[in-house]
C-alpha positions in Angstrom: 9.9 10.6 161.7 12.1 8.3 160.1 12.0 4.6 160.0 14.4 2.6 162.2 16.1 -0.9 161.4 14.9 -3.6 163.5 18.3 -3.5 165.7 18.2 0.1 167.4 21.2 -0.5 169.8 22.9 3.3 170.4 26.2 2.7 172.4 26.5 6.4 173.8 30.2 7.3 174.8 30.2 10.6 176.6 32.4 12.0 179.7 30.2 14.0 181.1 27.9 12.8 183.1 24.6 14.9 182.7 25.0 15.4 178.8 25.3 11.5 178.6 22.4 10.7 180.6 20.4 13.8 178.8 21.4 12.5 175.4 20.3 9.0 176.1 16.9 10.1 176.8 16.6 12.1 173.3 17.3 8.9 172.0 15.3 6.7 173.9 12.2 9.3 172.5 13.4 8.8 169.4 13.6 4.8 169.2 16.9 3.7 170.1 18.0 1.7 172.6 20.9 3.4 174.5 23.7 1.8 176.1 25.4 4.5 177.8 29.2 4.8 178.7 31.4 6.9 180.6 35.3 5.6 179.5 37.2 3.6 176.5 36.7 0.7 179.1 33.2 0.8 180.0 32.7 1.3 175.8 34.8 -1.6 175.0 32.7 -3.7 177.7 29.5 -2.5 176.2 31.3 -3.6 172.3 32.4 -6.8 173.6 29.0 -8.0 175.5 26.7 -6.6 172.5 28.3 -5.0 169.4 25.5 -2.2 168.8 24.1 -1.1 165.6 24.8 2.3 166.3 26.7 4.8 168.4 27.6 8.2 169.6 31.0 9.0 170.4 32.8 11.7 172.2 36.2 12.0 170.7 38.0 13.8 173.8 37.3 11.0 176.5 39.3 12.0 179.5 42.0 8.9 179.5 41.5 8.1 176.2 40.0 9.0 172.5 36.8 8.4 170.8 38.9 6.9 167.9 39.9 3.8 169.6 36.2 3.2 170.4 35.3 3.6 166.7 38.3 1.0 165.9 37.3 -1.6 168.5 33.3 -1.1 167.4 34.4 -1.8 163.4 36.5 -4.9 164.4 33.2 -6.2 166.6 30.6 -5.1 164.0 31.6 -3.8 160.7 28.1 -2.5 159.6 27.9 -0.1 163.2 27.0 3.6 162.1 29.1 5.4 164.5 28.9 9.4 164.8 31.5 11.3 165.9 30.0 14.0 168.6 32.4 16.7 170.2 33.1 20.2 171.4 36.5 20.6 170.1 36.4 20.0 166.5 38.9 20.0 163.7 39.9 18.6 160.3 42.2 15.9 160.9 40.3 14.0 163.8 37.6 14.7 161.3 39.7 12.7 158.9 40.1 10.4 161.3 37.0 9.3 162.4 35.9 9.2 159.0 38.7 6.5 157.7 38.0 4.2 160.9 34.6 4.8 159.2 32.6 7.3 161.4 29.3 8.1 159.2 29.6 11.6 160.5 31.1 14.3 162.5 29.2 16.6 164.3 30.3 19.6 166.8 28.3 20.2 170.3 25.7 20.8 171.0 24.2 18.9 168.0 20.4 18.7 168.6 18.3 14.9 168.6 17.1 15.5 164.8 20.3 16.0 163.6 21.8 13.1 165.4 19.0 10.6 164.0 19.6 12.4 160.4 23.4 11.4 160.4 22.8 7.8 162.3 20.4 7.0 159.3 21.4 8.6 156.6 22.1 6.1 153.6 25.4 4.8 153.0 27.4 8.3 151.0 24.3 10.5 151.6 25.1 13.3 153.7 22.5 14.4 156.1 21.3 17.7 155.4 22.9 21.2 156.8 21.9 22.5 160.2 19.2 25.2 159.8 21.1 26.8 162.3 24.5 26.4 162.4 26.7 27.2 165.3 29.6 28.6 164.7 33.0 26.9 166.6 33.4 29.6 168.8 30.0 29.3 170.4 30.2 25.9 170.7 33.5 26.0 172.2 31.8 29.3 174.4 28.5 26.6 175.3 31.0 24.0 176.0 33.2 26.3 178.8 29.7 27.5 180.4 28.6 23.9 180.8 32.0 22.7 183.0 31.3 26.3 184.6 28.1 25.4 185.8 29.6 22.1 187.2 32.0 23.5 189.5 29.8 26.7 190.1 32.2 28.9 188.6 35.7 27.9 190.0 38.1 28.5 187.2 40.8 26.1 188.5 38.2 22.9 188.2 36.9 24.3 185.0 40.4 24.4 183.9 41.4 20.9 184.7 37.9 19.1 183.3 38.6 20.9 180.2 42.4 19.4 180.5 43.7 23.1 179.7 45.8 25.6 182.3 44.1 27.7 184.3 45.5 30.9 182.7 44.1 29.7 179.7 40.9 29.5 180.8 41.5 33.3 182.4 42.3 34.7 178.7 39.4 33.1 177.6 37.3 34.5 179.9 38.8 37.8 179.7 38.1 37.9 176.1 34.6 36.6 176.6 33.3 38.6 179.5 29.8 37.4 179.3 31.0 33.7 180.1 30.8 33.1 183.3 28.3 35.5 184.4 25.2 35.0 186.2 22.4 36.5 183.6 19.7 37.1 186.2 
């Protein structure tokens, strides 16, 4: 395990509910401190009451982006190591994260260690590969199954949580058969 810094404040800024509260306790075993959020608003609370050292941040956040949340942490506390954690990821928000000076950007789900490896990895080290990688189109398959389970199944819901049109979500489907399904 490594060695945390004194201050082990983790601002956590995640839309859904039950990853957020799931992630916070992978942290909390593994020495942070988690201050979770739900919204840009209820982050920039959290930034304004007690800058944190550290934080996890969702970049697709419902009414707004994780990007703004990475700008208002850097202007409260410049030496925050924020990590960029999402299901829908591409090069330029990559980009973008980076210059508003995100350590890292890593796609869901991203396990605890790998987390804790980008949070602490020295300043222009990059943490080490994923022994596993997923590929984007099974975290973007995990990331559809999860708001599928939340609604239990209806496409309609699924579509709008995931802010795309229902016949989107269909042709998905249709092309992935086994999401969706019950496996038992």
């Amino acid at each position: 395990m490594r060695k945390l810094p004194k201050d082990t404040t983790l601002l956590i800024v995640e839309n859904d509910d039950v990853f957020r509260e799931q992630l916070s306790k992978v942290m909390a075993s593994r020495g942070f401190d988690p201050i979770p959020a739900g919204t840009v608003a209820e982050a920039a609370a959290a930034i304004e009451a007690r800058p944190p050292a550290f934080a996890i941040i969702d970049l697709h956040l419902g009414e707004g982006s994780g990007l703004e949340v990475i700008d208002m942490l850097k202007k409260q506390r410049k030496s925050a190591r924020a990590l960029v954690l999402t299901g829908y990821g591409n090069t330029p928000t990559a980009v973008a994260a980076v210059k508003l000076g995100a350590v890292d950007y890593l796609a869901k789900p991203a396990d605890g260690d790998e987390i804790v490896d980008a949070l602490l990895a020295a300043e222009g080290v990059q943490p080490p590969a994923p022994e596993n990688p997923i590929s984007p189109e099974e975290a973007k398959r995990v990331h559809i199954e999860r708001f599928l389970e939340r609604t239990d199944g209806n496409i309609t819901k699924t579509a709008q949580l995931l802010n795309m049109h229902r016949r989107t979500l269909q042709r998905i489907l249709k092309r992935e058969p086994e999401l969706g399904k019950d496996p038992g």
